[in-house]
Backbone as numpy.savetxt, mean C-alpha at the origin, in Angstrom:
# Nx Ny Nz CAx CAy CAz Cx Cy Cz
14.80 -5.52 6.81 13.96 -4.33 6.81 14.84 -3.08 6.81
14.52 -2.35 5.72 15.37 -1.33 5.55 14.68 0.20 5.75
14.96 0.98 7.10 14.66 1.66 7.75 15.02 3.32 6.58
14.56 4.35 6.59 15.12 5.42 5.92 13.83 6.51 6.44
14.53 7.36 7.22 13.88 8.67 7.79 14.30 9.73 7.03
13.58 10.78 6.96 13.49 12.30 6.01 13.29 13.69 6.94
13.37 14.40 6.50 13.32 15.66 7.74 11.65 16.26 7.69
10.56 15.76 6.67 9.50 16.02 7.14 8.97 15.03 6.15
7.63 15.61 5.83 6.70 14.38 4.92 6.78 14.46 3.94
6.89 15.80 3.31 6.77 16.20 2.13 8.05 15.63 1.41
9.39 16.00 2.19 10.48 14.79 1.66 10.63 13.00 1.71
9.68 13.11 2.82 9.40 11.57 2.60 8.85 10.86 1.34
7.72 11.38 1.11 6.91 11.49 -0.29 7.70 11.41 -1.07
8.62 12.38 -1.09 9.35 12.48 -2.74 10.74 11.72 -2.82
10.93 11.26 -1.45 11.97 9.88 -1.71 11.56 9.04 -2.33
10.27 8.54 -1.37 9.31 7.15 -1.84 9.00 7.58 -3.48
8.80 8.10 -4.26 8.49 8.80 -5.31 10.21 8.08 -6.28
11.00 9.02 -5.93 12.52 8.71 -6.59 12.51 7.23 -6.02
12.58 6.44 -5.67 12.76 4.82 -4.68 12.09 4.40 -6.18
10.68 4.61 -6.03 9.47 3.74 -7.08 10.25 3.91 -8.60
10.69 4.82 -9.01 11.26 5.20 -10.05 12.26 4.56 -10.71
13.27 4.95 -9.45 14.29 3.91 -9.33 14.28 2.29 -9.50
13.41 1.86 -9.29 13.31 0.38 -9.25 12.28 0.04 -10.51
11.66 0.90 -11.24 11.07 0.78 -12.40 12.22 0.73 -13.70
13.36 1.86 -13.41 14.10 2.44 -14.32 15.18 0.68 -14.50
15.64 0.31 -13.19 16.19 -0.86 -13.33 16.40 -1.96 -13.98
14.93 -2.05 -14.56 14.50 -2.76 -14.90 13.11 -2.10 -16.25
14.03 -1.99 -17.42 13.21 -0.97 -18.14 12.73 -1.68 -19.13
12.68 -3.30 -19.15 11.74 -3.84 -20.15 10.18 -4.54 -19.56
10.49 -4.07 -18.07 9.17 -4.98 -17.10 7.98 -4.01 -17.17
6.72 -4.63 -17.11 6.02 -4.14 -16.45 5.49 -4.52 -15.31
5.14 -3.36 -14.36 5.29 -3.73 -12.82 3.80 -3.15 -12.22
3.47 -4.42 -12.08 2.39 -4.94 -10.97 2.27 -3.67 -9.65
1.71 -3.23 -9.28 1.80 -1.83 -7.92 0.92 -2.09 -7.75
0.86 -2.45 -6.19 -0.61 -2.53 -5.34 -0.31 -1.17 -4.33
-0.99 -0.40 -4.32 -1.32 1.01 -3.56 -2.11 0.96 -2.76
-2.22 1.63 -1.58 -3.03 2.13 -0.46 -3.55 3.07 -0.32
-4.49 3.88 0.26 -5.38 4.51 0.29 -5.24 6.05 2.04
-6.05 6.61 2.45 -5.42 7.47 3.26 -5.26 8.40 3.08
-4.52 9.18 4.29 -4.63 10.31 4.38 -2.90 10.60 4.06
-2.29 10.18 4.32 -0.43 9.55 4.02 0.10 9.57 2.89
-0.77 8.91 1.52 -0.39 8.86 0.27 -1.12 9.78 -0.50
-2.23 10.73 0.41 -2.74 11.40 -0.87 -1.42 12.64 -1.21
-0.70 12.80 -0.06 0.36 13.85 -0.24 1.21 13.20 -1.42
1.58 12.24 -1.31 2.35 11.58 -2.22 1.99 11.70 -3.67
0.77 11.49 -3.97 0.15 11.42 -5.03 -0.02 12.65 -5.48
-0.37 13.91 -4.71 -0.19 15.31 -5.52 1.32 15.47 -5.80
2.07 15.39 -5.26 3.15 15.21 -5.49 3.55 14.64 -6.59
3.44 14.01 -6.85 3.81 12.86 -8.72 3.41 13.67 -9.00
2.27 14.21 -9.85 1.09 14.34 -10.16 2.15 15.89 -10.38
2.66 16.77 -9.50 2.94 17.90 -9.80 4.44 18.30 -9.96
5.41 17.02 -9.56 6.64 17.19 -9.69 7.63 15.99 -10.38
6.93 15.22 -10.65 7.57 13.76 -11.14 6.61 13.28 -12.34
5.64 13.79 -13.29 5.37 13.45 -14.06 6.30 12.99 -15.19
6.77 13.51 -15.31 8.30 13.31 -16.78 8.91 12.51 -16.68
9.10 11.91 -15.44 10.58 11.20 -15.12 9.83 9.31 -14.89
8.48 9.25 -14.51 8.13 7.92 -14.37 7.72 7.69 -15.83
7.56 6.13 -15.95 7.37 5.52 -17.07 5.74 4.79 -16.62
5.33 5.74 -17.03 3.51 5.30 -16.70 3.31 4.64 -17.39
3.56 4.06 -19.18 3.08 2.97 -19.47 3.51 1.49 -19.07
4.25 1.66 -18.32 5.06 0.35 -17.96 4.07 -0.11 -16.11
3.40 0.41 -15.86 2.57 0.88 -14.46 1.33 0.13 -14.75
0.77 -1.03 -13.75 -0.27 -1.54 -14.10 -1.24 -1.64 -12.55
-1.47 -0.52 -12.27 -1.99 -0.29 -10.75 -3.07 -0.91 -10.38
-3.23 -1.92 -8.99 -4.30 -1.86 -7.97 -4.35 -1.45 -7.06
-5.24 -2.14 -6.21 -4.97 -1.60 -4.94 -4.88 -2.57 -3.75
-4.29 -1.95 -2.51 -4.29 -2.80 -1.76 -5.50 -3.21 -0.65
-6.32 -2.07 -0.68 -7.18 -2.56 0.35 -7.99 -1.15 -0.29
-9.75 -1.43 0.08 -10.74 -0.37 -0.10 -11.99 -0.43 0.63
-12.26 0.99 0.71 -13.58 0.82 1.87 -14.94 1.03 0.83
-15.82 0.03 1.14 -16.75 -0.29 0.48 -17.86 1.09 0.37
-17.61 1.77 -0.38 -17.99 2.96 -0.63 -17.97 3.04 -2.63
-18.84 3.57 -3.02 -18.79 3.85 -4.62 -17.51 5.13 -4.91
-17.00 4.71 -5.62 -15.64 5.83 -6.66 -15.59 7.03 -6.07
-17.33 7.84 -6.28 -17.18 9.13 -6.29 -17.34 9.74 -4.50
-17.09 8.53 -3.58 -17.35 8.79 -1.87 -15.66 9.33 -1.55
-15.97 9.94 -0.73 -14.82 10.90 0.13 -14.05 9.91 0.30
-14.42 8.50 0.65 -14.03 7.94 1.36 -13.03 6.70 0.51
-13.49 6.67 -0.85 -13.31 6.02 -1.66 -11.25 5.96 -1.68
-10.41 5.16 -1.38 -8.76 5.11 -1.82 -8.90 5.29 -3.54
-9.79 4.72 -4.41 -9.18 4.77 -5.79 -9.84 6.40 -6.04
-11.23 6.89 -5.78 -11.35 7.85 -5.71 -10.75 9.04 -5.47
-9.49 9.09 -4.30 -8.53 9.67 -4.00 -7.31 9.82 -4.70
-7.18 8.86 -5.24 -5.79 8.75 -6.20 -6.07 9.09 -7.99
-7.37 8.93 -8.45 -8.04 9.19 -9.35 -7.98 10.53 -9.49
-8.33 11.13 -8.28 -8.65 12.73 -8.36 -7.07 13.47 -8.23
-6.29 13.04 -7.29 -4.74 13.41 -7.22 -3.84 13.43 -8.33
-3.83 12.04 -8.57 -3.29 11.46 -9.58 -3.36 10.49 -10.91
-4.05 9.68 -10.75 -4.20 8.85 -12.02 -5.00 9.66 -13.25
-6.11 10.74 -12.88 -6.63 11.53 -13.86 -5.95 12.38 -14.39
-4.37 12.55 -13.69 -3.59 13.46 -15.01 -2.30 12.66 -15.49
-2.14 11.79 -14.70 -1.01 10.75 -15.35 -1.33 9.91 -16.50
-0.37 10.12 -17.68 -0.80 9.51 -18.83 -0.64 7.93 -18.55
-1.41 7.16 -17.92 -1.14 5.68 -17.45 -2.03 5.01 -18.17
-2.26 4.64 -19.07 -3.05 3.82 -19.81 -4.40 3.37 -18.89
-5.86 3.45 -19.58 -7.39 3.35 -18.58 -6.74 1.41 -18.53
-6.49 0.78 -19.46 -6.53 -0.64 -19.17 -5.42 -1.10 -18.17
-4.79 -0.42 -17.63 -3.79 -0.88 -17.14 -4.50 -0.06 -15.04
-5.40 -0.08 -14.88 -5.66 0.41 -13.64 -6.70 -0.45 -13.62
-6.83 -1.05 -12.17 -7.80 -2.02 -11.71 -8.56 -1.67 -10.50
-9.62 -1.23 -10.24 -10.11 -0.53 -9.19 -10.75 -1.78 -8.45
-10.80 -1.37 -6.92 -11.39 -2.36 -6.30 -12.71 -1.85 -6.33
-14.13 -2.33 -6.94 -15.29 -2.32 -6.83 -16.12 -1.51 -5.70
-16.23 -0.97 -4.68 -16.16 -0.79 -3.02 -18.34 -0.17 -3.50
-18.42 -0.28 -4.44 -19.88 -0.15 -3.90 -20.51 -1.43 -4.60
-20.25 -2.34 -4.69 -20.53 -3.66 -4.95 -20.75 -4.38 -3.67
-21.66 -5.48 -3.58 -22.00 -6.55 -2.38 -20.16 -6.51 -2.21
-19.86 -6.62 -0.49 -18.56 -7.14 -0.30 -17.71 -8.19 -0.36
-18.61 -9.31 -0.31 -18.43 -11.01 -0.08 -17.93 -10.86 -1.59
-19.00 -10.77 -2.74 -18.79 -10.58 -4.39 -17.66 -10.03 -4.65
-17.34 -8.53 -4.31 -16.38 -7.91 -5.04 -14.61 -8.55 -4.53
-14.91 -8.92 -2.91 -13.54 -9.69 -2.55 -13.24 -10.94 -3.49
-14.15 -11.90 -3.91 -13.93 -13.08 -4.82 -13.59 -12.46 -5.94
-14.54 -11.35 -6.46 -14.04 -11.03 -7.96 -12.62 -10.26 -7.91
-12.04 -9.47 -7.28 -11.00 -9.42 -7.34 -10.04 -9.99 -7.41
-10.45 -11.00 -6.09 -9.07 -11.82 -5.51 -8.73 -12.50 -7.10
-9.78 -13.11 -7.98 -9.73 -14.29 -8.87 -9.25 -12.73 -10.40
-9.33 -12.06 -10.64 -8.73 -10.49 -11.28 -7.47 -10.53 -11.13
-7.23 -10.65 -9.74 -5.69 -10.12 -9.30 -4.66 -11.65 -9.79
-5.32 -12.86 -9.74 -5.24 -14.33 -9.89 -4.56 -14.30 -11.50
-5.70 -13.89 -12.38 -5.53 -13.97 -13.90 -4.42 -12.81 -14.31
-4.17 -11.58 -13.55 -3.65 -10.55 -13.70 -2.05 -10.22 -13.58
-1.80 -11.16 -12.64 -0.48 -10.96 -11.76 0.38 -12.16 -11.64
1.26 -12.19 -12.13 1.92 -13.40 -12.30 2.26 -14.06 -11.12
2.40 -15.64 -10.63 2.04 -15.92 -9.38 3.85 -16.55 -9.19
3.65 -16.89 -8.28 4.70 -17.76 -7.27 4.89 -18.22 -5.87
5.03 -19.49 -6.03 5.04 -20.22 -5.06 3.35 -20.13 -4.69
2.25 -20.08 -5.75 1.42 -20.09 -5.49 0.16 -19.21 -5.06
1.03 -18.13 -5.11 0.06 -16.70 -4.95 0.82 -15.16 -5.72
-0.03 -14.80 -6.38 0.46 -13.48 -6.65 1.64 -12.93 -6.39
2.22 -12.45 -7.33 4.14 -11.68 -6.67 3.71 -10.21 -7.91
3.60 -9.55 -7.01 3.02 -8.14 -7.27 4.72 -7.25 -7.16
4.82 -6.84 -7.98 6.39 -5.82 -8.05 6.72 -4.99 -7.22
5.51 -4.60 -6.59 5.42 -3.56 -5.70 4.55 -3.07 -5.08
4.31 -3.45 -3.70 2.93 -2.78 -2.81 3.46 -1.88 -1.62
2.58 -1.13 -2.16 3.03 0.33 -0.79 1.98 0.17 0.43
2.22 0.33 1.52 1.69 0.04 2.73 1.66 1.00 3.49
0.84 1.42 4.26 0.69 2.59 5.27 0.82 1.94 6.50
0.59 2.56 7.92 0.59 2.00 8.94 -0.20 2.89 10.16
-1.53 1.96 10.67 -2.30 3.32 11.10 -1.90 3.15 12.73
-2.26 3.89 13.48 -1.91 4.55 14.91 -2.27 3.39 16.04
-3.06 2.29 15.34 -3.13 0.89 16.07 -2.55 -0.12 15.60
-1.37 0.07 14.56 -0.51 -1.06 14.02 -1.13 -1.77 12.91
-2.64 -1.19 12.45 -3.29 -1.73 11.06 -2.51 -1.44 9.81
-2.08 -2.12 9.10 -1.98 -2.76 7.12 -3.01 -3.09 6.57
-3.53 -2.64 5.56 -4.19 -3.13 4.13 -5.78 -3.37 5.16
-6.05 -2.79 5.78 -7.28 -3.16 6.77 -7.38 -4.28 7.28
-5.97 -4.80 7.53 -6.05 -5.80 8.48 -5.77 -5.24 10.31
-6.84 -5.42 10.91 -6.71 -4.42 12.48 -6.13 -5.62 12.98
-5.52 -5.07 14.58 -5.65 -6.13 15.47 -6.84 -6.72 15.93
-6.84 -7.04 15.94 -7.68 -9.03 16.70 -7.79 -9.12 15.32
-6.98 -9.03 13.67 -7.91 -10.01 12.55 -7.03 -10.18 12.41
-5.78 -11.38 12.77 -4.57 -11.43 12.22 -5.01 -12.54 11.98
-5.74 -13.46 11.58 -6.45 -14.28 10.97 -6.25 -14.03 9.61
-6.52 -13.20 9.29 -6.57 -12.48 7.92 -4.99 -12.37 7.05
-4.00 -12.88 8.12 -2.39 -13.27 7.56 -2.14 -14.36 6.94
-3.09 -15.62 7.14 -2.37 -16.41 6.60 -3.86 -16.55 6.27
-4.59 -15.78 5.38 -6.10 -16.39 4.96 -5.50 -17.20 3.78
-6.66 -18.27 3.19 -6.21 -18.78 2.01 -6.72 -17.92 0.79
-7.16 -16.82 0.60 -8.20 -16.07 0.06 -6.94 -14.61 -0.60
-6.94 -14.55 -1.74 -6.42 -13.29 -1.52 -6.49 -11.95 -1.18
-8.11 -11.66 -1.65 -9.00 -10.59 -0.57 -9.60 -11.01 -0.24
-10.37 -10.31 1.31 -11.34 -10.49 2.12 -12.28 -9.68 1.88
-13.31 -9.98 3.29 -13.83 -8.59 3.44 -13.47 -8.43 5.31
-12.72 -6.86 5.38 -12.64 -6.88 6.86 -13.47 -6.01 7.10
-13.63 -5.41 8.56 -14.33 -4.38 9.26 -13.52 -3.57 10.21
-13.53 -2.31 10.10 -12.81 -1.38 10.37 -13.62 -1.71 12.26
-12.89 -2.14 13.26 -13.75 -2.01 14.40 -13.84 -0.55 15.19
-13.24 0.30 14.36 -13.80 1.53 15.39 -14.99 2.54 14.97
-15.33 1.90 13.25 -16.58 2.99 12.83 -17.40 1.50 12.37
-16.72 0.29 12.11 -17.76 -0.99 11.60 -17.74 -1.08 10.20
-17.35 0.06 9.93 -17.14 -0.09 7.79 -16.85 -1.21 7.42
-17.12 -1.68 6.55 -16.42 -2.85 5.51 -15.34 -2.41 4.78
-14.80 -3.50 4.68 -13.56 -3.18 3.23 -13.29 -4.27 3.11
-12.55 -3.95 2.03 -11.73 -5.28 1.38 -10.29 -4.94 1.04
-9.44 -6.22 1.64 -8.66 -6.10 2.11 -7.61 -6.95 1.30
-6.61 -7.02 1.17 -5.36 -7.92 0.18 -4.66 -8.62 1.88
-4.88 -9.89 1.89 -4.06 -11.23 3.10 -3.04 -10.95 3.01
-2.37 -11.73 3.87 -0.91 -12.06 4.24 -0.31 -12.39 3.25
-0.49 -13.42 3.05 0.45 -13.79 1.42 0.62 -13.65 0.75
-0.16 -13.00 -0.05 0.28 -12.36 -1.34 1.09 -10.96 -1.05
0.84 -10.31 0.32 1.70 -9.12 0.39 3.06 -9.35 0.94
3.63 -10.67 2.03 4.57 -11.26 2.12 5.75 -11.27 0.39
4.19 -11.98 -0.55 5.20 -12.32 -1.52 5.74 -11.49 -2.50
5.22 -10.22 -2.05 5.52 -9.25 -3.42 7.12 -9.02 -3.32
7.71 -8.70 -4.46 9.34 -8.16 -4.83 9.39 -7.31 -3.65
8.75 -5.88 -3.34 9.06 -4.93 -2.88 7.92 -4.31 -1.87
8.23 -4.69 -0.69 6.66 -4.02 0.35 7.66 -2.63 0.90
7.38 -1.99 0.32 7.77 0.04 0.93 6.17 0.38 1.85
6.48 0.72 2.90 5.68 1.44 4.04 6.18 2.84 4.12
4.61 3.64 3.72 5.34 5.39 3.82 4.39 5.37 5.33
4.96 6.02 6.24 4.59 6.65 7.58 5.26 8.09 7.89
4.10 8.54 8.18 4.52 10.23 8.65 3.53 10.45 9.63
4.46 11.42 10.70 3.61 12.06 11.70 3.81 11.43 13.20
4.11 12.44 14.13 4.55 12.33 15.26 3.02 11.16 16.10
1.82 10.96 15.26 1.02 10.28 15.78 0.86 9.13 15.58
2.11 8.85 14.89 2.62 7.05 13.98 4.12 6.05 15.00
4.48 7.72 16.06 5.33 7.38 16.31 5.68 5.89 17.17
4.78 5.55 18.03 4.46 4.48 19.22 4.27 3.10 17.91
3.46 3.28 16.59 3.16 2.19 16.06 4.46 2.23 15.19
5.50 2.83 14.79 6.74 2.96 14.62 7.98 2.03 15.45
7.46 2.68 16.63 9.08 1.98 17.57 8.27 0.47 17.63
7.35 0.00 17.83 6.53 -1.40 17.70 7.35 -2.19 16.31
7.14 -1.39 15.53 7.45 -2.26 14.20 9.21 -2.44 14.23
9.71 -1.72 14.35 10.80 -1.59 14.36 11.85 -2.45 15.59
11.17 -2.45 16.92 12.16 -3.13 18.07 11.30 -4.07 18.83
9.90 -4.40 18.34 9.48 -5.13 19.18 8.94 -6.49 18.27
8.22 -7.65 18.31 7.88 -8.16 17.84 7.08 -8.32 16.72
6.31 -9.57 16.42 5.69 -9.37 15.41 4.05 -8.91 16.45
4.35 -7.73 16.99 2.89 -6.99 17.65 2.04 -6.47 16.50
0.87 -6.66 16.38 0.05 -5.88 15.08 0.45 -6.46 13.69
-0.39 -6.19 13.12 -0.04 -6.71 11.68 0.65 -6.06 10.70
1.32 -4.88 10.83 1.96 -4.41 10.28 3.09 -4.75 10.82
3.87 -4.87 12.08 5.01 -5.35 12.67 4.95 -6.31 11.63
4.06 -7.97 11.88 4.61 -9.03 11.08 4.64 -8.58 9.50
3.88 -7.99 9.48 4.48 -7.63 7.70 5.73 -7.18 7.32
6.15 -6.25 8.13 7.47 -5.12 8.13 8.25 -6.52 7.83
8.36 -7.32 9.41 9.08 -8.27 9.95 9.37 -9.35 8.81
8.34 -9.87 8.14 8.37 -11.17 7.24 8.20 -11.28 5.45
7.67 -9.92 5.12 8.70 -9.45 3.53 9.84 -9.53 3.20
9.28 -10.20 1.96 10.88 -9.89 1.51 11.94 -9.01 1.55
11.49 -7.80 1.11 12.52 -6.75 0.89 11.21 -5.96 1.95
11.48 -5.90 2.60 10.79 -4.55 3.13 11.42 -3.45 3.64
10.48 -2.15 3.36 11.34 -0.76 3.24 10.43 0.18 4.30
11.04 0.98 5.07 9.99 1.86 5.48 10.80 3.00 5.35
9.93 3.62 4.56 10.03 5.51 4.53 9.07 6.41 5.86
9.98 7.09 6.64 9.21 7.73 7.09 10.20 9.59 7.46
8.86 10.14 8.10 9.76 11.71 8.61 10.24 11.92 10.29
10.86 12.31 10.38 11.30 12.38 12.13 10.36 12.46 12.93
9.04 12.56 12.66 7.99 12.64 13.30 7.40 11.20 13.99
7.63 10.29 12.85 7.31 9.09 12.87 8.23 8.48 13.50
9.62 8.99 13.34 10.87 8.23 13.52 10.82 8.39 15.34
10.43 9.32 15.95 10.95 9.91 17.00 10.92 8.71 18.03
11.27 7.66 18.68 11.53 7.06 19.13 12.59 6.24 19.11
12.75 5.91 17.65 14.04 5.22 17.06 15.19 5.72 16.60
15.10 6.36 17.27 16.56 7.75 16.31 16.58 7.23 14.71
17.69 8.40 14.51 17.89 8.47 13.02 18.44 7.20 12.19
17.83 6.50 11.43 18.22 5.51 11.07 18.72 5.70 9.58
18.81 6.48 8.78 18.63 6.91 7.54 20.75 6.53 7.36
């Protein structure tokens, strides 16, 4: 797990930004699988592309989903593809066939099967499940990933590649991307910012596999966390 702190968010963003780039450019005959997250964390990120890194990524080579969504229709506040749609994907020249939205005003039970079996036909597999090039991960203030909370760590080793979880502090639905297939991706990068990330920070970082983002951090392959001193403030400077 490869730790890298920034002096606020806005440089965090635009590391994680140069990082994604970087590992596209590497490799300039692939196209790469990106499962994205949703939030309040990446929408900075996403104006960001969107207003300073358009030129430099290779958007047709970009074949975006997502990692987790709250069962809400496109045009809801609440909507992650809605958010990134409006930030970013509506001015990035990224090809309409190459973006896969998670359904979120569809029955939930339905749209988790139809995805999971989408993401199945879509994403080239290994060792039996999906190996996605690249999924970005957030980390919320109770140690939640991809809407997996604590008490659903059930939801790590589901056999299913999405679910449907429930947010237990408002009851929402969503649907959510398991353990395994996010274990198996090339590249799990976690952006965290904000002095109110900090406690679910020093967790991931020095303590066990506590919360489901700890075991994620902990049991990826390559895993990366970007964050700003805000987030960092417990763990000193690790950069």
């Amino acid at each position: 797990m490869k730790v890298t702190v920034f002096p606020s968010s806005i440089e965090t963003s635009r590391g994680l930004i140069l990082r994604l780039v970087e590992i596209m450019n590497n490799e300039p005959d692939r196209i790469f699988n990106i499962a994205v997250s949703g939030g309040s964390t990446p929408a900075l990120m996403f104006d960001l592309w969107a207003n300073e890194y358009m030129e430099i990524t290779p958007w047709e080579r970009m074949c975006i989903y997502w990692v987790d969504e709250r069962c809400v229709p496109p045009d809801d506040s609440d909507s992650n593809y809605g958010m990134m749609r409006n930030l970013l994907l509506g001015m990035a020249p990224i090809p309409y066939e190459n973006v896969f939205r998670i359904r979120g005003e569809v029955k939930p039970v339905k749209e988790a099967a139809r995805y999971s079996e989408l993401v199945k036909q879509q994403v080239p597999s290994k060792q039996g499940w999906p190996e996605f090039d690249i999924i970005l991960l957030g980390a919320g203030d109770d140690g939640h990933t991809s809407s997996i909370f604590p008490g659903q760590e059930e939801l790590l080793t589901s056999a299913s590649v999405y679910v449907v979880s429930v947010n237990p502090r408002n009851g929402q639905k969503r649907i959510a991307m398991t353990g395994y297939p996010i274990l198996n991706a090339r590249h799990v990068i976690f952006l965290i910012t904000g002095k109110g990330k900090a406690d679910v920070v020093e967790e991931i970082c020095k303590s066990g596999d506590v919360g489901p983002a700890a075991y994620v951090a902990h049991h990826a392959q390559n895993a990366e966390l970007f964050m700003d001193e805000g987030a960092a403030l417990y763990i000193g400077d690790r950069k």
